[in-house]
C-alpha positions as CSV (number, residue, x, y, z in Angstrom):
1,X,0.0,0.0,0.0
2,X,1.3,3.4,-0.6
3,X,0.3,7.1,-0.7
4,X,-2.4,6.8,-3.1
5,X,-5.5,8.5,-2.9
6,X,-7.7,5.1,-3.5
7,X,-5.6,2.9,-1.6
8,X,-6.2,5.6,1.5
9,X,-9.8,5.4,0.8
10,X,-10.4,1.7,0.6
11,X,-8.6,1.9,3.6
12,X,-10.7,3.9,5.7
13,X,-13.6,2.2,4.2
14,X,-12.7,-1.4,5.5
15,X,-12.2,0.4,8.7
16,X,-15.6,1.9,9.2
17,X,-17.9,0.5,6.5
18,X,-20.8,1.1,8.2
19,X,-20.4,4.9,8.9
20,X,-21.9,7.6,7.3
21,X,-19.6,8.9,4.2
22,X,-21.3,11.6,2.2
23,X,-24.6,13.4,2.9
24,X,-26.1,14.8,-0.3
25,X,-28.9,17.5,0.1
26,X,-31.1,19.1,-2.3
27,X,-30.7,16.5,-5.0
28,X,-31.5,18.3,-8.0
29,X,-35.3,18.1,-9.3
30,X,-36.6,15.8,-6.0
31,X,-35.7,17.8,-3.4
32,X,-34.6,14.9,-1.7
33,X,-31.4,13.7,-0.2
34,X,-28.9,11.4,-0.5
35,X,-27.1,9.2,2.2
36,X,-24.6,6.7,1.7
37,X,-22.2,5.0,4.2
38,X,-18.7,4.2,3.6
39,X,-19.3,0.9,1.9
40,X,-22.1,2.1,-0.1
41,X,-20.1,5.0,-1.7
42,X,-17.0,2.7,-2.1
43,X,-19.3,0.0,-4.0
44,X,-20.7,3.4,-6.3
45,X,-17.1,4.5,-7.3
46,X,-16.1,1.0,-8.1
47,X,-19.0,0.4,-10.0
48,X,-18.1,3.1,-12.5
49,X,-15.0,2.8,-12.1
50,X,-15.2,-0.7,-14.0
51,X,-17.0,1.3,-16.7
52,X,-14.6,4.0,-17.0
53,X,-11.8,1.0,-17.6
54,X,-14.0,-1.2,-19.2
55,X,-15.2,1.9,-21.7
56,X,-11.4,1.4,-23.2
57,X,-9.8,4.4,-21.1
58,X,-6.3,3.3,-19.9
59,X,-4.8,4.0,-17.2
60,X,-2.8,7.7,-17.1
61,X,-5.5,8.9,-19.7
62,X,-7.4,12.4,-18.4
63,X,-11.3,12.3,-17.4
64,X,-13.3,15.4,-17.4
65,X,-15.4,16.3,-14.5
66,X,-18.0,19.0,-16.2
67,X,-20.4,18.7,-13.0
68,X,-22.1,20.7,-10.2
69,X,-21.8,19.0,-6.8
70,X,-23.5,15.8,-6.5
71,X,-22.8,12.2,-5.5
72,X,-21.9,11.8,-9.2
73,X,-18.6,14.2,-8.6
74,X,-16.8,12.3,-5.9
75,X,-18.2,9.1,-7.4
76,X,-16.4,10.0,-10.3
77,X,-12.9,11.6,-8.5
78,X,-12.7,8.2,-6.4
79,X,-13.6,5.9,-9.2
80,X,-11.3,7.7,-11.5
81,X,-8.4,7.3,-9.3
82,X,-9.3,3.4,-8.3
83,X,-9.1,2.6,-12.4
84,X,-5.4,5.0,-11.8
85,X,-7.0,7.7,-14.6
86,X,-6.0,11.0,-14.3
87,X,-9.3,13.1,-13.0
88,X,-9.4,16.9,-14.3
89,X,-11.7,19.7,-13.0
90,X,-14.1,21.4,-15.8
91,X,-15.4,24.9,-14.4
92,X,-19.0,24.5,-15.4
93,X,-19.2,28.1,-16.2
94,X,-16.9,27.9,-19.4
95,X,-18.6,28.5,-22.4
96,X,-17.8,26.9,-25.9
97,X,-14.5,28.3,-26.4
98,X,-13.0,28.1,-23.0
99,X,-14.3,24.3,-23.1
100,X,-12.4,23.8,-26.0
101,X,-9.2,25.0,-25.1
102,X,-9.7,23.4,-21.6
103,X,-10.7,19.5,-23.0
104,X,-7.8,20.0,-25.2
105,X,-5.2,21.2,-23.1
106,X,-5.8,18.8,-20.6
107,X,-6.0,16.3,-23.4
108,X,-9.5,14.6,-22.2
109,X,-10.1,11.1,-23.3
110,X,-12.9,10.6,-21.2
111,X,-15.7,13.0,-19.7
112,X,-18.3,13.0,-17.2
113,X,-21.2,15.7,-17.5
114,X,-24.3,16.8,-16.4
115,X,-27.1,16.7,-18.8
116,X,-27.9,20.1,-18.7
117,X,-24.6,20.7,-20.3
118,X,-25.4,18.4,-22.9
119,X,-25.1,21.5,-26.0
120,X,-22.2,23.1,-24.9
121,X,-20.2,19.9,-24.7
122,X,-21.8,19.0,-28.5
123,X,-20.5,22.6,-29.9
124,X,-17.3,22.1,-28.1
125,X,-16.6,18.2,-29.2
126,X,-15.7,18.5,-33.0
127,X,-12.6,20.5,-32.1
128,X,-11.5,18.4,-29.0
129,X,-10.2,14.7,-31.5
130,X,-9.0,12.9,-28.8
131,X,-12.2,13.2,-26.6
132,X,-13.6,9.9,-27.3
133,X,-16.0,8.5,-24.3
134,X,-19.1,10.7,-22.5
135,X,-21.1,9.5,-19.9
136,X,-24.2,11.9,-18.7
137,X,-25.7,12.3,-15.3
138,X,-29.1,12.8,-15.7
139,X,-31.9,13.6,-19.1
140,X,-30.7,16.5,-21.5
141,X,-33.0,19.3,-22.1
142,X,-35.2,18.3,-25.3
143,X,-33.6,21.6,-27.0
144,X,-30.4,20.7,-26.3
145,X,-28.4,19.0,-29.6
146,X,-26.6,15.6,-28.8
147,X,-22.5,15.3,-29.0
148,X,-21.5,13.6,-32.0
149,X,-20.4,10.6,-29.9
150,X,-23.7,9.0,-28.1
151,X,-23.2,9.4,-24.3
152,X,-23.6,7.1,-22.1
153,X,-25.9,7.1,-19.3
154,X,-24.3,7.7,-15.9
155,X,-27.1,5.4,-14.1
156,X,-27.2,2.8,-16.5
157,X,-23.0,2.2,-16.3
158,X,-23.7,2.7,-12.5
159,X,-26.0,0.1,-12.7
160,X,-24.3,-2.4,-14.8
161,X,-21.0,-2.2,-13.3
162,X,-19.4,-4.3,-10.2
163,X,-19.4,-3.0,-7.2
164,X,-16.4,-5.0,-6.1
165,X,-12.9,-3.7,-6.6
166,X,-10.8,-6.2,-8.1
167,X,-8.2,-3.2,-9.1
168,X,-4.9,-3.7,-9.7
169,X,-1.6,-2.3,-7.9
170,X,-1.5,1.6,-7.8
171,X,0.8,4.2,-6.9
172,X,1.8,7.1,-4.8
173,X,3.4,8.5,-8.4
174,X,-0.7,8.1,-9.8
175,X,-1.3,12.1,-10.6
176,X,-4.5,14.3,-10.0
177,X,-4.8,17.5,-12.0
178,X,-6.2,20.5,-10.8
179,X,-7.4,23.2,-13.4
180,X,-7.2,26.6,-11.9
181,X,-8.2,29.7,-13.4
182,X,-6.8,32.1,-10.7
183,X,-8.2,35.7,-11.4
184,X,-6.1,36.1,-14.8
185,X,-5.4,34.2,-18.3
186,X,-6.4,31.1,-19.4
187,X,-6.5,28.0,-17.0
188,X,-3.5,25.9,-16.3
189,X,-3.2,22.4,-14.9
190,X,-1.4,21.6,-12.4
191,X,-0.5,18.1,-11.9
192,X,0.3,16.9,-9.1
193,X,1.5,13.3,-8.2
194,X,-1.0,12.3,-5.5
195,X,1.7,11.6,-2.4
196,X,2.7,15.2,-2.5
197,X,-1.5,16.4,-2.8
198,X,-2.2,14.0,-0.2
199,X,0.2,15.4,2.2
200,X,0.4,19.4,1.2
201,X,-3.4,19.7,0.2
202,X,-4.9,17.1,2.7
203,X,-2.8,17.9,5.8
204,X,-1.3,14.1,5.6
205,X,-4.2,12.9,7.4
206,X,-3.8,15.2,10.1
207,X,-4.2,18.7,8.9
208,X,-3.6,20.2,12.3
209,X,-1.6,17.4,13.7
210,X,1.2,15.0,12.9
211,X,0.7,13.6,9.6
212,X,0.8,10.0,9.3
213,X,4.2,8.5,8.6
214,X,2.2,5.0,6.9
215,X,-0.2,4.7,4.8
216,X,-1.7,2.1,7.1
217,X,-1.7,4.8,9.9
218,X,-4.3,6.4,8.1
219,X,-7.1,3.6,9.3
220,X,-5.5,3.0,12.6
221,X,-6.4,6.1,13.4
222,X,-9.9,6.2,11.8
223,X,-10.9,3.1,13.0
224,X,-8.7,4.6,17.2
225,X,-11.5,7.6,17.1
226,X,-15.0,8.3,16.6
227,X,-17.5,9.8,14.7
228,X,-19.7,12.5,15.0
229,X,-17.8,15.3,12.7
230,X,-19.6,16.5,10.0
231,X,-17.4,18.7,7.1
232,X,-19.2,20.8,5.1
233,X,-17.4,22.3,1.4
234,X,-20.0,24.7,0.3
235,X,-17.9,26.2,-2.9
236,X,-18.3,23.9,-6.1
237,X,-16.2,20.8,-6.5
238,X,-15.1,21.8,-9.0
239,X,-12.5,24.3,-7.5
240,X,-9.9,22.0,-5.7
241,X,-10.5,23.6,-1.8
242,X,-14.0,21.7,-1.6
243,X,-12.6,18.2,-3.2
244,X,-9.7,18.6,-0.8
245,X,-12.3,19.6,1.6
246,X,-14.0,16.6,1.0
247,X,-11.5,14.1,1.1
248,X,-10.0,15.3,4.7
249,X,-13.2,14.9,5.7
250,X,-12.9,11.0,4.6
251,X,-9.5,10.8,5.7
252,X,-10.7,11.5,9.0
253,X,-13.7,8.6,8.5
254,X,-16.0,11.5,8.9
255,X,-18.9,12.7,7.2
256,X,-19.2,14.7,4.6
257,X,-22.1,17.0,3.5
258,X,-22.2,19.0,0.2
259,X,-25.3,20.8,-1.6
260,X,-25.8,21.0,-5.3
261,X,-25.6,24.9,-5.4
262,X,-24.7,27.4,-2.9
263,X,-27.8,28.7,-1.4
264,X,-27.0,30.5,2.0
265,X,-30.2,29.9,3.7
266,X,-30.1,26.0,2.6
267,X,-26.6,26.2,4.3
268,X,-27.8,27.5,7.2
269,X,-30.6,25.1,7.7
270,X,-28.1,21.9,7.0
271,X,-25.9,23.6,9.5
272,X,-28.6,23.0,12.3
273,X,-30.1,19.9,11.0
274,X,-26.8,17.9,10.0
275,X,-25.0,19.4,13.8
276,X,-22.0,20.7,10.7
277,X,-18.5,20.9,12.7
278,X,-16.7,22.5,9.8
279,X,-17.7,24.8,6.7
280,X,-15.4,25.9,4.1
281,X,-16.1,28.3,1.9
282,X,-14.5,31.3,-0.1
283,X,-14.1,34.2,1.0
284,X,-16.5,37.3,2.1
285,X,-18.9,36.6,-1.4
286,X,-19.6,33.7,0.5
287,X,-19.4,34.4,4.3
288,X,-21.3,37.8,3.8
289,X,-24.6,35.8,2.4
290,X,-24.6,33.7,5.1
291,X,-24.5,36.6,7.5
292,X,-27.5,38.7,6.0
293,X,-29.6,35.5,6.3
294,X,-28.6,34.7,10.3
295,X,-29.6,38.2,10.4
296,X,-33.0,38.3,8.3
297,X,-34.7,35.7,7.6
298,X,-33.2,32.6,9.6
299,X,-32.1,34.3,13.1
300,X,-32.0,32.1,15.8
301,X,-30.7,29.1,13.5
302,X,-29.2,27.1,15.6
303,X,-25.6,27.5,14.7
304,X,-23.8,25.5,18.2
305,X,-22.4,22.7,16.3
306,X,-20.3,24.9,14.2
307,X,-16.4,24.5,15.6
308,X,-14.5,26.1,12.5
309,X,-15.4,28.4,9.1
310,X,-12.2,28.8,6.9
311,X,-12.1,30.6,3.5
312,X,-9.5,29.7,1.1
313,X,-8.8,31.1,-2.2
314,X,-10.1,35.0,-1.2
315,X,-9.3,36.7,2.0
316,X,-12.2,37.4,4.4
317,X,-12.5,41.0,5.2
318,X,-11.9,42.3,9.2
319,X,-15.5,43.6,8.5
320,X,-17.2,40.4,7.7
321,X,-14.7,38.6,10.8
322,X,-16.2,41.0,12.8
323,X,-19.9,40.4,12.0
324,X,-19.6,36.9,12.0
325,X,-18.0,36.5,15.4
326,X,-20.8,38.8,16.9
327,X,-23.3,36.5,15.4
328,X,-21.5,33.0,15.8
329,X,-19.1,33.2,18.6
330,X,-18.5,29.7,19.1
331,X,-17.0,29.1,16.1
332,X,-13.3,29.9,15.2
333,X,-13.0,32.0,11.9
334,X,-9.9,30.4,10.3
335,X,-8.6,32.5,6.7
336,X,-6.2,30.1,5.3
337,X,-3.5,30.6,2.8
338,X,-2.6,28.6,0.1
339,X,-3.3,27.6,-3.9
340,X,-3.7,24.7,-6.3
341,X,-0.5,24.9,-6.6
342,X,1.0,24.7,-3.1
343,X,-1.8,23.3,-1.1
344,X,-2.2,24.7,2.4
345,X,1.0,27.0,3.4
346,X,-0.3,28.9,6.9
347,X,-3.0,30.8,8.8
348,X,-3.9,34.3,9.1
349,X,-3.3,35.9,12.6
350,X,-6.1,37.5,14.3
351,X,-4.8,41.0,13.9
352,X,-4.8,40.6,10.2
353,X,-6.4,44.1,9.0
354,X,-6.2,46.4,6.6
355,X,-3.4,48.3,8.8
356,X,-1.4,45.4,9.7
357,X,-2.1,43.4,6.2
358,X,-2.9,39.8,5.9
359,X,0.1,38.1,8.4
360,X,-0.2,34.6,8.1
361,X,1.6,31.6,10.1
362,X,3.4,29.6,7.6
363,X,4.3,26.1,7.6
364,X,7.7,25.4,7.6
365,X,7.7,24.2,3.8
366,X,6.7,28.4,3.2
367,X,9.6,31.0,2.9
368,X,9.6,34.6,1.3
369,X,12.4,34.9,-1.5
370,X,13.9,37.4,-3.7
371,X,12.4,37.0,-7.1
372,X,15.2,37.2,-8.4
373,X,17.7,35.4,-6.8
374,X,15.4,33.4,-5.4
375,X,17.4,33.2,-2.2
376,X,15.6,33.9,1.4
377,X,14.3,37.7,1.2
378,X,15.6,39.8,4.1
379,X,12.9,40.6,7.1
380,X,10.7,43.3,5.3
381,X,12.2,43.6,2.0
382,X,9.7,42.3,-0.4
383,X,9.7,38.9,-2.4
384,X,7.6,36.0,-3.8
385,X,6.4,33.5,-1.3
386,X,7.7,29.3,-2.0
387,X,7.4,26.4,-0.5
388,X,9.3,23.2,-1.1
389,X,8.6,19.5,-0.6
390,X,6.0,18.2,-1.6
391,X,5.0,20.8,-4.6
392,X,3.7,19.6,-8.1
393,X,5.3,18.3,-10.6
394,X,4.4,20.9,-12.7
395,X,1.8,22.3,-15.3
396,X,0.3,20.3,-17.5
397,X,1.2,21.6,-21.8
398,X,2.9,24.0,-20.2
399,X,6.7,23.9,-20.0
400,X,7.4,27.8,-20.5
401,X,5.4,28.4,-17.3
402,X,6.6,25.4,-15.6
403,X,10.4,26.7,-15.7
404,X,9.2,29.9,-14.4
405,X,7.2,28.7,-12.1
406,X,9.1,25.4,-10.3
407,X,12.9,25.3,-8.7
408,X,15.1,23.4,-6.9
409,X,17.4,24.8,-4.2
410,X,19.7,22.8,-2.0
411,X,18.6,20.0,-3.2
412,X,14.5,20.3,-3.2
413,X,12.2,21.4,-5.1
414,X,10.0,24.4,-4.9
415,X,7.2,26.1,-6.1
416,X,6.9,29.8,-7.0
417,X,3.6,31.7,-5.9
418,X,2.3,35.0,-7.5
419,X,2.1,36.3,-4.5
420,X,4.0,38.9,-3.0
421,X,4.6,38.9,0.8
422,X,7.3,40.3,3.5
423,X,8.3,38.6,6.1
424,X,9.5,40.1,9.8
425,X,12.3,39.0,12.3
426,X,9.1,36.8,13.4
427,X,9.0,34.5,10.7
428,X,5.7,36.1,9.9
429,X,4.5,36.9,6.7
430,X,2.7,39.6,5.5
431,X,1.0,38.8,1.9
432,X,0.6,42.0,-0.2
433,X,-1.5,40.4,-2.9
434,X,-0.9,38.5,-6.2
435,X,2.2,40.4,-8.5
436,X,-0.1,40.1,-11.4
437,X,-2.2,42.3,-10.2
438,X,-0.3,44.7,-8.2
439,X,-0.8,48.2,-9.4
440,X,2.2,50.9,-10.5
441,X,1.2,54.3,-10.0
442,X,3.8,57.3,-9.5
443,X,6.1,54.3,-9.5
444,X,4.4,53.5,-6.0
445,X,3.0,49.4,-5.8
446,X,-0.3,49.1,-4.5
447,X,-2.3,45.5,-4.3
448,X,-5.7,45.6,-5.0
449,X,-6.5,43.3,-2.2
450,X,-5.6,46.0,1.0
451,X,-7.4,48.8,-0.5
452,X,-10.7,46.4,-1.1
453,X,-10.4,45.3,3.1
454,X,-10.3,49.2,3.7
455,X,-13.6,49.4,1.3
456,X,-15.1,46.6,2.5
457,X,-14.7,48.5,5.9
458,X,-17.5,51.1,5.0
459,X,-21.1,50.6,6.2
460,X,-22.8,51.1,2.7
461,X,-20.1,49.2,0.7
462,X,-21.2,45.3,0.4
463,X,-18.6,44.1,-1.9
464,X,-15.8,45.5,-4.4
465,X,-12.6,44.8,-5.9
466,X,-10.0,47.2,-7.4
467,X,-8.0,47.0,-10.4
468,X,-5.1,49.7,-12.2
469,X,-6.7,51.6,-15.0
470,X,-4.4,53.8,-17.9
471,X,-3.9,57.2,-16.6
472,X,-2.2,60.1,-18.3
473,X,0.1,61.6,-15.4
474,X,0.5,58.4,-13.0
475,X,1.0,55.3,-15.7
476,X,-2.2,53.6,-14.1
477,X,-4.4,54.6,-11.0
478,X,-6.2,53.3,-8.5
479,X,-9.7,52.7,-9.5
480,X,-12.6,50.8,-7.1
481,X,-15.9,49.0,-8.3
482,X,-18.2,49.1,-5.6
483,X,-21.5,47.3,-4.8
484,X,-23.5,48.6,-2.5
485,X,-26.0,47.0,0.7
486,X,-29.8,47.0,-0.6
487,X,-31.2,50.6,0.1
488,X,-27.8,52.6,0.9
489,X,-27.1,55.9,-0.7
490,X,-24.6,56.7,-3.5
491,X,-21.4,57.7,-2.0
492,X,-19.6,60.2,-3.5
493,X,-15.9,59.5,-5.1
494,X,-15.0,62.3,-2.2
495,X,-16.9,60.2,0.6
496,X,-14.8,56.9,-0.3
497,X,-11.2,58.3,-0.4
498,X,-12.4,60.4,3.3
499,X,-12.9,56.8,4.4
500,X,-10.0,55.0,3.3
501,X,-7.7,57.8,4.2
502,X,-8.0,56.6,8.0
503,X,-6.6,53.2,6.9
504,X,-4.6,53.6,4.1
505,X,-1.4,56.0,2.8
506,X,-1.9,58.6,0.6
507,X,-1.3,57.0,-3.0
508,X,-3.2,53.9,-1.9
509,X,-6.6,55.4,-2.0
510,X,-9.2,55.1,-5.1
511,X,-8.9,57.8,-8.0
512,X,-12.3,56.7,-9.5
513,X,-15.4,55.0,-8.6
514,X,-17.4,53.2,-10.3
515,X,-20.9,51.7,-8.8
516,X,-22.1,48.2,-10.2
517,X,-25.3,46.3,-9.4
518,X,-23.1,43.6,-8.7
519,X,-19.2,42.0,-8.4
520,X,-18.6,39.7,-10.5
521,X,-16.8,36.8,-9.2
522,X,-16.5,32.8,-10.2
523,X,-18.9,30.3,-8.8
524,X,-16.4,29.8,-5.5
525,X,-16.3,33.8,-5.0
526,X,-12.5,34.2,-6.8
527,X,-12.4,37.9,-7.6
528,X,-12.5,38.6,-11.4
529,X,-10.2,41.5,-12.4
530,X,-10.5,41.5,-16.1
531,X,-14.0,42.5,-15.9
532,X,-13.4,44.8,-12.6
533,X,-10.3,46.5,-15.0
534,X,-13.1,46.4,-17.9
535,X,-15.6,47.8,-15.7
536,X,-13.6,50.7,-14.0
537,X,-12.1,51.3,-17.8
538,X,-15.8,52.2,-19.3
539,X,-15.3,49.3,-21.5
540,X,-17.9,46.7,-22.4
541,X,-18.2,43.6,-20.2
């Protein structure tokens, strides 16, 4: 046995067979739930697991997962890597031309989709040759037109297939692929071998403890402690936080509760009924929901159970923190650093802010280096936050960005983040936001994601993000896209930069203003800059 993702799970599944796995509510069309224990959810991935293998996909080959959350997703993920195929996220957002450069960049053989995608995968599947095997969770829309290749039906090889395993010998070498889209350019897959995800994405078993040192320590463990701990991913699956999410939960031989779409006041009310320990989420598009309905419409929801909330992927706000804690104190509110590229790499302190930044506690794997040299940055100098050990191998097609991104010093290898951080005489560090996005004006470097805590901090400002529009004099400015609470007033341009003058220097503060019905951000709450830049530029979106 090794560190393989499948061989972990079967593990933890002869441990506890009979527990409670996965918790599906608000299955689409019924309104019903699913529940399935360990064993059953084992005997489902195997089941298409034979299919996938039996379809004539061979091991190594890539297997789309266009899907919203459902049984069907990890069903898929953990059959995928029983039958050692390579399982790739599809954001189910992407329109015809983004699927098409995705399937063939990622170079899908095989692909897994809901129904109601059923015409965007037909427009996309003429240009995508070596896509050669669909199978389709649920009835497509009668409008929709059928892919050239006839798909098959996601019960039916469900139904036909084994539910015994019967697999042969895998490996800790066996990759996963994450696509991630970030908040720029097109997506890129990072592949990572899945010893080194199970270990920097998944905690090694023990995100806040010792990791395991063998494989067989993971069901020791499960099968040494209880149950009773319900984790709750409320982003899509299809970003990689909730599928990590979701398999710590089963690393842990816990339960695991996901919904089909993220609808706060469904979240609250499977909070209380399911007794939820953990919720992940991302970031204040996410929290902030969820506080407007324990405010409104579902006060006094029962919110006890609730131990931790952590946002990855988008920093919550001190704001938000602040009305969360006031109306769930019991629960820790945990803003956690990391990527698809580097898994988990620290912990924001409680004094993060918009005057003392976003200070994280890193793991020591995480260092700040000159981007340069790439040798250890000196205590408040900036430079580009690494880790080393157990980083991907890489990104998929992509050996220009792999170079630049990828290192090895003294001997290991590391990975290169975008973003830009100090550290102090501490050992904490301080991100400044990603370098992409960073902002020259006057030859000063501002990072969109301070000055949007310090407007985030103003009572009428609901949401916004902040992007570096072409300015005559400076080179770029600062410019803010704002959305407002329901009902509040139209500040002024003057009535912004008054506020954010208390919590920010002088060349840090918004030079235009632009109020939109809404901020647009991906399905997980990732900001969006090209249409914030397109929006504060007066161009068309």
């Amino acid at each position: 046995m090794e560190f393989n993702l499948a061989d972990l799970f079967e593990s933890v599944v002869d441990a506890v067979p009979d527990r409670e796995a996965l918790v599906y509510v608000d299955h689409p069309g019924t309104g019903a739930e699913r529940r399935l224990t360990y064993a059953e959810l084992d005997a489902a991935a195997n089941r298409i697991s034979h299919h996938l293998a039996g379809s004539g996909l061979a091991p190594g080959e890539h297997v789309g997962l266009h899907l919203y959350n459902g049984v069907e997703y990890l069903q898929t993920v953990l059959a995928c890597v029983k039958a050692r195929l390579v399982p790739v996220n599809v954001n189910y957002r992407y329109v015809e031309d983004e699927l098409v450069y995705l399937y063939r960049d990622a170079d899908l053989a095989g692909l897994v989709f809901d129904a109601e995608f059923t015409g965007r995968v037909a427009a996309a599947l003429p240009q995508t040759a070596k896509l050669r095997h669909l199978v389709r969770v649920g009835t497509a829309p009668a409008s929709a037109a059928e892919p050239s290749i006839e798909p098959v039906d996601f019960a039916a090889a469900e139904a036909a297939g084994p539910p015994s395993r019967g697999f042969g010998p895998r490996s800790g070498d066996d990759q996963f692929i994450i696509y991630t889209g970030g908040t720029t350019g097109m997506p890129k897959g990072v592949m990572w071998r899945q010893e080194d995800l199970f270990f920097a994405g998944m905690g090694g078993g023990a995100p806040t403890g010792e990791p395991v040192a063998r494989p067989e320590e993971l069901a020791e463990r499960v099968a040494a402690g209880g149950d009773g701990i319900t984790f709750f991913p409320t982003a899509p699956l299809m970003h990689g936080t909730s599928t990590l999410t979701a398999f710590i939960g089963f690393n842990f031989g816990q339960r695991v509760v996901i919904h089909r779409k993220y609808v706060p006041e469904e979240v609250l009310r499977t909070i209380e009924r399911e007794k939820v320990f953990s919720v992940s989420l991302v970031g204040d598009a996410m929290l902030r929901p969820l506080i407007d309905a324990l405010s409104g419409p579902l006060k006094g929801t029962d919110t006890s159970s609730l131990f931790s909330v952590s946002s990855s992927g988008a920093v919550l706000s001190e704001t938000v923190r602040a009305q969360f804690r006031a109306l769930v104190p019991n629960a820790m509110l945990l803003n956690n650093f990391g990527s698809s590229e580097s898994g988990f790499n620290g912990t924001a302190t409680e004094d993060s802010g918009p005057e003392k930044g976003f200070r994280i506690r890193v793991n020591p794997r995480t260092r700040v280096v000159d981007p340069v040299t790439l040798e250890p940055a000196a205590a408040g100098e900036p430079g580009r936050v690494a880790q080393r050990g157990n980083v991907p191998l890489g990104y998929y097609n992509d050996p220009k960005k792999t170079a630049e991104t990828f290192f090895e010093s003294d001997g290991e290898r590391w990975v290169l983040l975008g973003d830009m951080a100090t550290v102090d005489e501490e050992g904490f560090v301080t991100v400044l936001g990603r370098g992409s996005q960073c902002i020259n004006t006057g030859g000063e470097k501002v990072y969109p994601e301070e000055v949007e805590q310090a407007l985030k901090a103003h009572p009428d400002v609901y949401d916004a993000l902040v992007a570096g529009v072409p300015d005559a004099t400076w080179g770029n400015r600062v410019a803010a896209v704002v959305e407002l609470r329901e009902g509040a007033p139209e500040p002024t341009l003057k009535e912004i930069q008054t506020h954010c003058r208390t919590r920010l220097a002088g060349y840090k503060i918004p030079r235009s203003l632009v109020v939109a019905p809404r901020i647009q951000r991906s399905p997980s709450g990732k900001a969006d800059y090209r249409w914030a830049r397109a929006v504060a530029s007066g161009r068309p979106v």
